[in-house]
Structures are given as structure tokens and as C-alpha cells.
C-alpha positions as CSV (number, residue, x, y, z in Angstrom):
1,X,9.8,-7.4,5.8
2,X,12.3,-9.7,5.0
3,X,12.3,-12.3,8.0
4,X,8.7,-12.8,9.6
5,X,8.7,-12.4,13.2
6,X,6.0,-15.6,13.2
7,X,7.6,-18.9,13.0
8,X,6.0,-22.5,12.8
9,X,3.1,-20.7,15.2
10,X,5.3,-19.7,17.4
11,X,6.5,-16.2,18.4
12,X,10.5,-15.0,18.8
13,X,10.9,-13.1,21.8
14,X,10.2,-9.8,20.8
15,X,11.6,-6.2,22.2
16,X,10.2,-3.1,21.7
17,X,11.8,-2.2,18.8
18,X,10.8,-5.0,17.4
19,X,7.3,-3.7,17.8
20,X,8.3,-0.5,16.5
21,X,9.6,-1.9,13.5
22,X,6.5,-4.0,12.7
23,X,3.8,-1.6,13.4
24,X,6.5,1.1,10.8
25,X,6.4,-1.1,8.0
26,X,2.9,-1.5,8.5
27,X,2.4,2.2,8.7
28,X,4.7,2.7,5.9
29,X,2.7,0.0,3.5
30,X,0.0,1.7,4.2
31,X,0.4,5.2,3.1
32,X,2.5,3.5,-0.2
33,X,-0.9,2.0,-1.1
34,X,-2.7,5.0,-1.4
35,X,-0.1,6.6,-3.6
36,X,-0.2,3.2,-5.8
37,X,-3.8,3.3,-5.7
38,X,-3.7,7.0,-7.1
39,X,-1.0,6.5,-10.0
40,X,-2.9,2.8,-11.0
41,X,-5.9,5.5,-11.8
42,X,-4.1,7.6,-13.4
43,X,-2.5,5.2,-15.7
44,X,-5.7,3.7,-16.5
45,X,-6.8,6.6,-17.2
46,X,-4.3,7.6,-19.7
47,X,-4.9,4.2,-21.4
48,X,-8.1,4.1,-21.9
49,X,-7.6,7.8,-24.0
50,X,-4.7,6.5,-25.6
51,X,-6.7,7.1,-28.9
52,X,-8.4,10.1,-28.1
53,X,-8.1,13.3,-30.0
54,X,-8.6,16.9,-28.9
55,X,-10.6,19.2,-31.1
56,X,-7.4,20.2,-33.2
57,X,-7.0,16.7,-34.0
58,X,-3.6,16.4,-31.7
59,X,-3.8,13.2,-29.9
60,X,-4.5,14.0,-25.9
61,X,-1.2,11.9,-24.8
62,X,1.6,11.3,-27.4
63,X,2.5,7.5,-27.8
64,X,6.1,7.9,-25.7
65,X,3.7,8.8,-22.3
66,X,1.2,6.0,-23.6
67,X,3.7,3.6,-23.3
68,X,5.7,5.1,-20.5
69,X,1.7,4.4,-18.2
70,X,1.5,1.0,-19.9
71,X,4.8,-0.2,-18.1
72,X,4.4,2.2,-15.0
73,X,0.8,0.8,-14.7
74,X,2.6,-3.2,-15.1
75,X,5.1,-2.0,-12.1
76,X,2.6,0.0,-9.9
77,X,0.5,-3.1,-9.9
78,X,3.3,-5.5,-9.0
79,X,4.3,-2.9,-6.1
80,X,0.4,-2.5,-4.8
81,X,0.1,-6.5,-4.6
82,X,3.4,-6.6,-2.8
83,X,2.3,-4.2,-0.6
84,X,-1.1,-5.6,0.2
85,X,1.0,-8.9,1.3
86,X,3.2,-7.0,3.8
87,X,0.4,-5.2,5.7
88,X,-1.4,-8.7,5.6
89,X,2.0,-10.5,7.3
90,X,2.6,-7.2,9.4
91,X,-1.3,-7.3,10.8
92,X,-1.1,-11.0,11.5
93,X,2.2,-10.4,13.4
94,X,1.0,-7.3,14.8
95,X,-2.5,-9.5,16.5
96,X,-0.2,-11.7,17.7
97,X,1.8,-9.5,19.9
98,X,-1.3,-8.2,21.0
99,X,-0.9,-4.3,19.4
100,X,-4.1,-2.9,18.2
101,X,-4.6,-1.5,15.3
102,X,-7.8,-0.8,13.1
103,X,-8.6,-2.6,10.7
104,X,-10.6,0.1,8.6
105,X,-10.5,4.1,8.3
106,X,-14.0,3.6,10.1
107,X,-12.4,1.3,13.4
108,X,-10.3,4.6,14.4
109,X,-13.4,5.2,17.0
110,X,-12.8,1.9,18.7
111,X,-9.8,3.1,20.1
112,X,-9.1,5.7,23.1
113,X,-7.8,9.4,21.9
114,X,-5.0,8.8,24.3
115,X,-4.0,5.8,21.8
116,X,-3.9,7.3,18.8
117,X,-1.5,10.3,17.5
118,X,-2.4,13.5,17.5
């Protein structure tokens, strides 16, 4: 979100769309974080057998995919903390135009089925 919607305390008159738009990017961080959250494994994992050997004595990842997770694990991080911030400033600006939302994969039964997609 380039422009917060929350200014000084005080809220912009909002329209529907602009709803839309918030609760989207919030959405849309969302399901980007898992995917970072899957790939910062991965790469981790990688690393940390960057020196193991398989029984033939062939390394288990060549050096050129070594390196390629090093940086991919640099730019995955960067992206995850970038998204953490935008759910963070679309959830504050979410509360204050009153749309619910849960606030853990456990809150979904706090809200009515009719509320929630099917």
C-alpha cells in the first residue's frame, strides 16, 4: 500500500472500494507470506547441507544452487518483513473502519458462516 488510508488519527472518507482494496492487499499479503515462509525453509535448508555429500561422494547441491538460496534466502527475507508490515498497516486500517477480520487461523469461529466465503 503506497498511501495509508490513516492520517494524523484521522480517517479519509472512505468508499467501498476503498474497503475492497484494503481488505485485498491484506488478503493478498497474506497468502504471499506463506509462500515466503515455505521458500525461507527451503533455503535454509539447502544451506545448512551446503557441505553435505551423498554416498558417491557428489555434493547433495552444486555450489551455483548454493549460492543461488543464499541470495534468494537474503530477498525472501526482505519480502516476508515487508509483508508482515503491510498486513500490520492494512489490519490497523482495517479496525478502524470497523471490518472484522481474524486475527488467527483459530479466530475463523468467531465469525458467522454467512460472513465468511465459502
Amino acid at each position: 500500500m503506497n498511501a495509508p488510508l490513516l492520517r494524523d488519527g484521522i480517517i479519509r472518507a472512505l468508499t467501498v472500494p476503498n474497503r475492497d482494496t484494503v481488505a485485498d492487499a491484506w488478503r493478498y499479503s497474506l497468502s504471499g507470506i506463506r509462500e515466503d515462509i515455505r521458500f525461507i525453509g527451503v533455503y535454509r535448508k539447502v544451506l545448512s547441507e551446503k557441505d553435505a555429500r551423498l554416498s558417491t561422494g557428489r555434493r547433495v547441491h552444486s555450489a551455483a544452487y548454493v549460492e543461488a538460496c543464499r541470495v534468494n534466502l537474503d530477498t525472501t527475507c526482505k519480502r516476508y518483513l515487508r509483508r508482515v508490515r503491510q498486513i500490520t498497516e492494512a489490519e490497523a486500517q482495517m479496525e478502524a473502519m470497523g471490518i472484522t477480520f481474524a486475527k488467527s487461523s483459530d479466530a475463523w469461529g468467531e465469525f458467522p458462516a454467512h460472513s465468511r466465503a465459502a
